[in-house]
N, C-alpha and C positions, 0 to 999 in steps of 0.2 A: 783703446782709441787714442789716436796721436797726434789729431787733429783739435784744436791747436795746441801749441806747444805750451804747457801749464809751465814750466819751467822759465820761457821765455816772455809771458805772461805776468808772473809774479814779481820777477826783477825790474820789469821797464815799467811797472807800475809801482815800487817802490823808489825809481829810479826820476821817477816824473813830479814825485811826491817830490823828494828830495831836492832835487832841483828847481820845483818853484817856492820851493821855503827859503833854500838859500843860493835864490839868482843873481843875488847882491854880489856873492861872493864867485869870481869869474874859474876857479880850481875846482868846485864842491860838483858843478854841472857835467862839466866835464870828465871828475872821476868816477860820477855814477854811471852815466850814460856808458861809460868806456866798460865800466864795469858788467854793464846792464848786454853790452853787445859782446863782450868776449862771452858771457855766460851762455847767450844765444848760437855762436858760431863754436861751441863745443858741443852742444844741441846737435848741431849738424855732423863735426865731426867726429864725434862718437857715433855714428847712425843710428843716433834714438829719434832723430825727424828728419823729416824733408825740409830740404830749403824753405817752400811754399807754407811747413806746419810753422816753423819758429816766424818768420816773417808775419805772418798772422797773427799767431800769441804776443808778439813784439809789438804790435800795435792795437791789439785790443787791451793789450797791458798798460801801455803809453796812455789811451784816450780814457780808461777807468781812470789811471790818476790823476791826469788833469780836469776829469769833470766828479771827482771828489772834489780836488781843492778850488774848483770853482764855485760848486755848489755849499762849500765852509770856506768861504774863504774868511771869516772874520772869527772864523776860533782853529788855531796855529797853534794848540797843545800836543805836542808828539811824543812819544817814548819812542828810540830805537835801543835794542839791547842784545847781545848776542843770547842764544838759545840753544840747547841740547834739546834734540830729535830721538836722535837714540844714543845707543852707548858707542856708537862710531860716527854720527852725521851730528855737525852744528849747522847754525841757521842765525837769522836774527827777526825777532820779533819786532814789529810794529804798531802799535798800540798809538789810537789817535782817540782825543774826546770829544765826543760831540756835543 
């Protein structure tokens, strides 16, 4: 199932997080989001989705994070850390407390 795109999902929702922590800082928003939309449009161009899948994940991903941090907005304890997947794919974990 490739609908929506889990890939494009997980980034704009760590991407949302990120950037309303630190909106203060006008560089941090902007290199997530950037980061969060190239990872989307290799989605596409690898044809592992359709336009229509990542667009989707991209924005159910965006609206999880921002109604997480709206819904805490008053506990701002985060861990980001890089992570091994396996013995060839890293990742980064995000650990928040509630």
């Amino acid at each position: 199932l490739s609908f929506p795109s889990g890939h494009s999902a997980g980034v704009f929702s760590i991407a949302s997080v990120l950037a309303t922590i630190y909106q203060e800082n006008k560089y941090i928003p902007v290199l997530v989001y950037g980061l969060a939309g190239a990872t989307a449009l290799s989605r596409v161009y690898d044809q592992a989705h359709w336009p229509s899948d990542v667009f989707f994940g991209s924005m159910l991903g965006y609206l999880t994070g921002k109604a997480v941090m709206a819904l805490h907005e008053e506990k701002k304890e985060f861990i980001v850390a890089p992570t091994l997947l396996t013995p060839n794919q890293y990742g980064i974990l995000l650990l928040c407390c509630f």
